[in-house]
N, C-alpha and C positions, 0 to 999 in steps of 0.2 A: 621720408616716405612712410607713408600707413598703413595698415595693413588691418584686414577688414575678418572679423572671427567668421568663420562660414555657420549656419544655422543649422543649429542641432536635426537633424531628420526624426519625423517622427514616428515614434513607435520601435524606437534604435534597441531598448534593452529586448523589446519580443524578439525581432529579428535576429540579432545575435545569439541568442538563448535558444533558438529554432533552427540557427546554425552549428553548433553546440552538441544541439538532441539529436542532429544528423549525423553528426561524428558520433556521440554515444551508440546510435543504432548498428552504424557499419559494423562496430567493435562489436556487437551483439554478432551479428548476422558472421563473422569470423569467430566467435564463441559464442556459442549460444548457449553456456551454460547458467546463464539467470532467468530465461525461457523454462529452462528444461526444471531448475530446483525450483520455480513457482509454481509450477505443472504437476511436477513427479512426487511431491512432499505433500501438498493436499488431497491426491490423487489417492496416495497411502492410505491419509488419516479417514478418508472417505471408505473405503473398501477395511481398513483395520474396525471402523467404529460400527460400521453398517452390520458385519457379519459378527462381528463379537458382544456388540450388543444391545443389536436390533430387537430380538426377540425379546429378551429381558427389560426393556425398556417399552416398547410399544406394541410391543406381543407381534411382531412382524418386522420383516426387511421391509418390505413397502410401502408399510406406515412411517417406518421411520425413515429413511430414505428423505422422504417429503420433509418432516423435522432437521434431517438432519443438513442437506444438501445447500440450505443457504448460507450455514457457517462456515461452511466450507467455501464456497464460492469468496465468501470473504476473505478468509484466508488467503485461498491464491489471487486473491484481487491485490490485497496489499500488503499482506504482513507475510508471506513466504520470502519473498525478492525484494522486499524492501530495502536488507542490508545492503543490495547491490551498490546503492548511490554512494552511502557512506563512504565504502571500501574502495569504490570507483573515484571519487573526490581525494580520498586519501594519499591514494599513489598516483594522482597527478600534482599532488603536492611535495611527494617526496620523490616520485623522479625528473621533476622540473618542468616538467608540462603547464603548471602554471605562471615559470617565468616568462615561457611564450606568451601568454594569454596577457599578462601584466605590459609587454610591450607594445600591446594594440589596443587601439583604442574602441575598446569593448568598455561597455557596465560592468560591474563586479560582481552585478547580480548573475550575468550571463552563464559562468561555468555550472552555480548552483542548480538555477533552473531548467537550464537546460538537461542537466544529468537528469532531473526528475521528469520532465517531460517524455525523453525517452522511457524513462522507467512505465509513465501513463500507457505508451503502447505497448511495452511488453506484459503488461497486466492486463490491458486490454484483449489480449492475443490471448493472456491465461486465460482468461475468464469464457474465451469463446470455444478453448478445449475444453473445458474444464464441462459446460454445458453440454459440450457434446459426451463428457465421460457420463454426466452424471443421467442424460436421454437414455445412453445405451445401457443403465443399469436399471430405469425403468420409473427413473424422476418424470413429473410432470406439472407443467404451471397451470398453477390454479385462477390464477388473475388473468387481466388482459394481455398481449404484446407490449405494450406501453409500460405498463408495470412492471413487466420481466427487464426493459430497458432499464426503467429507474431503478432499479434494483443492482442491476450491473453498472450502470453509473455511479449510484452513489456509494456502494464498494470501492471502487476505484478512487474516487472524489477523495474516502477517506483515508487509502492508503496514500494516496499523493502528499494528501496535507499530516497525516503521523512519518511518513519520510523524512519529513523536516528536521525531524528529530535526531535519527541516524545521519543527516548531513553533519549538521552541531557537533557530535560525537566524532565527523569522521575529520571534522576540520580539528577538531580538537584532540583526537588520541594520534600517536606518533605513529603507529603501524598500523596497515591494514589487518593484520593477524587478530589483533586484541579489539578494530573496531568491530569486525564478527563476531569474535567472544562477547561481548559487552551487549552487541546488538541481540545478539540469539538468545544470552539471559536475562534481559531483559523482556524479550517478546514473549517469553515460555508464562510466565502469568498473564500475559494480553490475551495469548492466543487459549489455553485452558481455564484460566479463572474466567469464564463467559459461561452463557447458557447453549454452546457449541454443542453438547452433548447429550444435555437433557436440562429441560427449563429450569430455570433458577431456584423456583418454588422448593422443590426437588433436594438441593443439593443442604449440606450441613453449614450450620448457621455461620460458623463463619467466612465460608467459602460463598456463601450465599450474599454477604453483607459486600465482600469484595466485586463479586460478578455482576452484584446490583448499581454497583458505582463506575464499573468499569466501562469503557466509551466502545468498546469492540463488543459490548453483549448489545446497546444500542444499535450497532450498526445490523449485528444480527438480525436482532429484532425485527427492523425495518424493513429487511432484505425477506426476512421468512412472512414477514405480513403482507409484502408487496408481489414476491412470487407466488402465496397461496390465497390471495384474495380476499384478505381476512383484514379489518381497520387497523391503522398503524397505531393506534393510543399514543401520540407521540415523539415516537420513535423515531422518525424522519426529521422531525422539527430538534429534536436531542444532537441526534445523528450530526445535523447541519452547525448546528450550535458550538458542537468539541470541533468540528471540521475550522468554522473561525478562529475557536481558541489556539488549536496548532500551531493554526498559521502565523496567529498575532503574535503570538512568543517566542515561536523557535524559529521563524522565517528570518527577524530580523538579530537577532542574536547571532544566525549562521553568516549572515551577512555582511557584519562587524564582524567577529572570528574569526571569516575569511580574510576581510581586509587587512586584519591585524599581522595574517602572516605572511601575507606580502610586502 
């Protein structure tokens, strides 16, 4: 007697991986504290840089505000809560959560992508406080509706695809303790060697040479051009560029790595 393989269904790794980012959310929605640290940490940096040195910088809170408020938005787009994945990936690995996953017949891709997916809404969620902090301090867009979108999308775009990277890390260091450490020291020159604070032009040459090369002053960039209405020089086509690079290297690295430890 023979026996007939049944045909793959299509589109099997999204579904899984969308089943996956469902479980990740509930865990959110019973802690919400990777909501709260993507929200409350930019929120900081925004009201710390604004008043301390708004005036020094562009001879007003108001003015600066508008400079300052879309590197921000970046930040809690994707680089505040981005460890979540890692650290979240981590301890499904070490407390068996993935022997479950390995017994069904899922993609392997599923647990990764799906942890980031969810993470897309929970930045997406930052990013719509986050506008609302920065209205109620007296931010305003300068572009169209349209462009405040792409702006906020492509934040996010870029924090999903630099996640990639804390996954890699988080498949690969033994504790979630140290994948935090590792992720947080690392993000501290992503997130300050940029033109977050005051344009590049600006800064000492070779803090300048670093923030010039760095993939988060682009995104900046693009976000402050496409919120104030002003040509992107680039910066969106850059932006897009590192966003492929990410993915091409560290998506499928995380993938194998994962494999490997199962």
């Amino acid at each position: 007697m023979t026996t007939t393989a049944l045909p793959a269904r299509p589109f099997a790794p999204l579904r899984h991986s969308l089943v996956l980012a469902r479980r990740s959310l509930a865990k959110t929605a019973r802690n919400p504290g990777a909501v709260v640290n993507g929200v409350v940490t930019p929120a900081l940096f925004l009201v710390l840089f604004l008043y301390l040195f708004g005036r020094p910088v562009a001879g007003s809170t108001a003015e600066y505000l508008q400079y300052l408020f879309p590197g921000i938005l970046v930040m809690g787009a994707g680089l505040a809560g981005m460890v979540s994945s890692g650290a979240s990936i981590n301890l499904d690995l070490r407390n068996g959560v993935t022997d479950r996953f390995r017994s069904m017949p899922i993609s392997r891709l599923a647990p990764l992508l799906g942890s980031l997916l969810a993470d897309v809404v929970r930045y997406a969620a930052a990013v719509a406080i986050l506008f609302a902090i920065g209205t109620a301090l007296g931010f305003r867009v300068g572009g169209s509706p349209a462009a405040a979108l792409a702006a906020a999308g492509l934040a996010v775009l870029f924090g999903f695809c630099l996640s990639w990277v804390t996954v890699l890390l988080g498949v690969l260091v033994r504790d979630a303790d140290a994948v935090l450490a590792f992720s947080f020291f690392a993000l501290l020159p992503l997130q300050l060697g940029t033109s977050l604070a005051a344009p590049t032009a600006t800064l000492p040459d070779w803090l300048r040479a670093w923030a010039e090369v760095n993939p988060v002053t682009h995104v900046m960039d693009a976000c402050r051009a496409l919120l104030g209405g002003t040509p992107t020089g680039g910066s969106v086509t850059a932006t897009l560029v590192w966003c492929a690079v990410l993915v091409v290297v560290f998506a499928p690295l995380s993938v194998r790595a994962y494999a490997r430890q199962q």
